[in-house]
C-alpha positions as CSV (number, residue, x, y, z in Angstrom):
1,X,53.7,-161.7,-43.4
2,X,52.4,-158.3,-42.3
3,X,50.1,-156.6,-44.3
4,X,52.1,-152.9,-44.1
5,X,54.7,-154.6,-46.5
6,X,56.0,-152.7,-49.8
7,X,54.8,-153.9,-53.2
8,X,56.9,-156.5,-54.6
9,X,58.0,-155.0,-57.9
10,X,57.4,-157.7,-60.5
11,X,61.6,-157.8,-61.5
12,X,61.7,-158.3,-57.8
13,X,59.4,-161.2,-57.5
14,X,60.8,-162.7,-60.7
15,X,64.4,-162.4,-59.4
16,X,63.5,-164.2,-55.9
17,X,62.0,-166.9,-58.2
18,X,65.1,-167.1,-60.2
19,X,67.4,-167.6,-56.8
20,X,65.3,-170.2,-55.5
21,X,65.7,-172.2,-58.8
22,X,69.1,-171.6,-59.1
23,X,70.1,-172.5,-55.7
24,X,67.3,-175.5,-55.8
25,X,69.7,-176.7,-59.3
26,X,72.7,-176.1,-57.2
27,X,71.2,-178.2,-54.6
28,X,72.1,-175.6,-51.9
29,X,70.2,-176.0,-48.6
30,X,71.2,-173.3,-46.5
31,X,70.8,-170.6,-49.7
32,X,67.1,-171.7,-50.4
33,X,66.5,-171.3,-47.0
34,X,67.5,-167.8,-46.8
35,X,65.8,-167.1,-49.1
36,X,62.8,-167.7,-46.7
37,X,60.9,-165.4,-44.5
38,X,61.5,-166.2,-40.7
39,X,57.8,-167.3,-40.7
40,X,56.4,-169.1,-43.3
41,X,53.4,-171.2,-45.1
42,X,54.8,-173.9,-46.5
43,X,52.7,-177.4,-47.4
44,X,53.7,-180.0,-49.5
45,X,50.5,-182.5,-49.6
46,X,51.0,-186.1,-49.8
47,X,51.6,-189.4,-48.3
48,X,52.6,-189.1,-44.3
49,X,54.9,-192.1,-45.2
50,X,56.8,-189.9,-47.4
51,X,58.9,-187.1,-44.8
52,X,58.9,-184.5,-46.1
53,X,55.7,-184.1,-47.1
54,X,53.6,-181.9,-44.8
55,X,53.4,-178.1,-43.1
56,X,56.1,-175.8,-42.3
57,X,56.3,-172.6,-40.7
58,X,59.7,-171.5,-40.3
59,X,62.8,-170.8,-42.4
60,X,65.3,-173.3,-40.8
61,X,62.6,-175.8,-41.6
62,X,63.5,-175.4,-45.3
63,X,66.7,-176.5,-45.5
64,X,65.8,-179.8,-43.2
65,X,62.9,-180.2,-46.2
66,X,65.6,-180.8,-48.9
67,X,68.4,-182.6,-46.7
68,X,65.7,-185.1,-45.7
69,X,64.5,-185.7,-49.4
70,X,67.0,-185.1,-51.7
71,X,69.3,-188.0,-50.0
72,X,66.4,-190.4,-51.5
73,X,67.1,-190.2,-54.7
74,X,70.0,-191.5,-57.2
75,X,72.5,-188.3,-57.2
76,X,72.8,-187.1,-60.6
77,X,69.5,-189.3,-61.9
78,X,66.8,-186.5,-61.6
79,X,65.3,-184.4,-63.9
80,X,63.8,-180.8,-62.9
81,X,62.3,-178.9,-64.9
82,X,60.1,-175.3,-64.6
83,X,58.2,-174.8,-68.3
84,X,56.2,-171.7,-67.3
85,X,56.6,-169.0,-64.7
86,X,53.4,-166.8,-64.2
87,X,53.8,-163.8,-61.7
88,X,51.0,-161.7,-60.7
89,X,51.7,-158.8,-57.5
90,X,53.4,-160.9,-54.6
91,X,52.4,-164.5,-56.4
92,X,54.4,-166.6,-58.5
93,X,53.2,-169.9,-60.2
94,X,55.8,-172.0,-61.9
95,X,54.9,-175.5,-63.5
96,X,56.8,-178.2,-65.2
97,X,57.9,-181.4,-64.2
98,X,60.1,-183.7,-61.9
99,X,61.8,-187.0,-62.4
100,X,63.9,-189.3,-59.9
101,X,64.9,-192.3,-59.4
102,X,64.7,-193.9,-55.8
103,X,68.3,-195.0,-54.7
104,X,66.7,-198.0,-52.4
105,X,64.4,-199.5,-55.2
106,X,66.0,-198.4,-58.3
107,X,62.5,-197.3,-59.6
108,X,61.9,-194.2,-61.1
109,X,59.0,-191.7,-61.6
110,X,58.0,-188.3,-63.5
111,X,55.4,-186.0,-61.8
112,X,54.1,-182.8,-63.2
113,X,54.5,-180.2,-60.2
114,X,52.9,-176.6,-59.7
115,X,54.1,-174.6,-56.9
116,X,52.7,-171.4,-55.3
117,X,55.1,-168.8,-54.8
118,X,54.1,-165.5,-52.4
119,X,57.0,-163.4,-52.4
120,X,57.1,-160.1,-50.1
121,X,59.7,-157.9,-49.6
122,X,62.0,-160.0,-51.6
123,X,61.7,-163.0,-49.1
124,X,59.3,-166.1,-49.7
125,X,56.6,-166.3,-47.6
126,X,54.7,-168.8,-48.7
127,X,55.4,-172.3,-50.7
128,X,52.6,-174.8,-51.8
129,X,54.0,-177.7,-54.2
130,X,51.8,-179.7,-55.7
131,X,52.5,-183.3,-57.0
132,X,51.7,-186.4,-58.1
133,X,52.7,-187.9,-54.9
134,X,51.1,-190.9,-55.8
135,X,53.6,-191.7,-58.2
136,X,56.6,-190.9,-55.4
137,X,54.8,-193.1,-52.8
138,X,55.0,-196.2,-55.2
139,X,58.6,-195.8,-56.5
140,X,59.1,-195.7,-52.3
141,X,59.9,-198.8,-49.9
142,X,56.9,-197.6,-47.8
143,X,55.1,-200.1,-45.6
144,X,51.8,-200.6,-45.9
145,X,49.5,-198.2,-43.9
């Protein structure tokens, strides 16, 4: 994240958004994370119960993110999709809508998400996903706190 970086040409930032979703489709770990800078901003408000909600601040912290989450839910039961991608210098905003169903409970859930994409020097440096994590906490076996 140092301020001497290039512009991100906006086929550039659009292509880096492209890879992320593809390899997020894929469900490919490791390739999302590389797509990472070494240091990042990553927050994913929410319910502490839930783990994988939180900050991050490094790359190999990625791929940890989706190996603890996706595991949850029913393999081959969610729905993800992006509706609108809107790019502007190094930022990216893409918005549409997630559905899983929790393997533990068999209860399922929809969620409009948003996330914040900053994007320089073809790595991502920053990710902010926002939720209805409300929704995800009930469809969870969480214990009361």
């Amino acid at each position: 994240m140092t301020a001497t970086a290039r512009p991100t040409d906006v086929s550039d930032l659009r292509e880096t958004v492209n890879s992320f979703l593809r390899l997020l489709a894929a469900g490919d770990a490791d390739g999302v994370a590389a797509l990472f800078s070494e240091q990042i901003d990553w927050y994913v408000p929410g319910d502490s119960r839930l783990p994988w909600t939180g900050p991050r601040t490094r790359r190999e912290e990625v791929s940890a993110y989706f190996r603890t989450m996706w595991p949850v839910f029913v393999e081959g039961a969610s729905e993800s999709r992006i509706d609108e991608i809107l790019v502007d210098g190094h930022e990216a905003a893409l918005f549409g809508r997630f559905t899983h169903t929790v393997k533990s409970t068999g209860r399922s859930f929809t969620t409009p998400v948003a996330f914040r994409l900053t994007v320089r020097d073809g790595r991502i440096e920053r990710l902010h996903l926002f939720e209805d994590t409300l929704a995800v906490a009930r469809a969870m076996p969480l214990a009361a706190g």
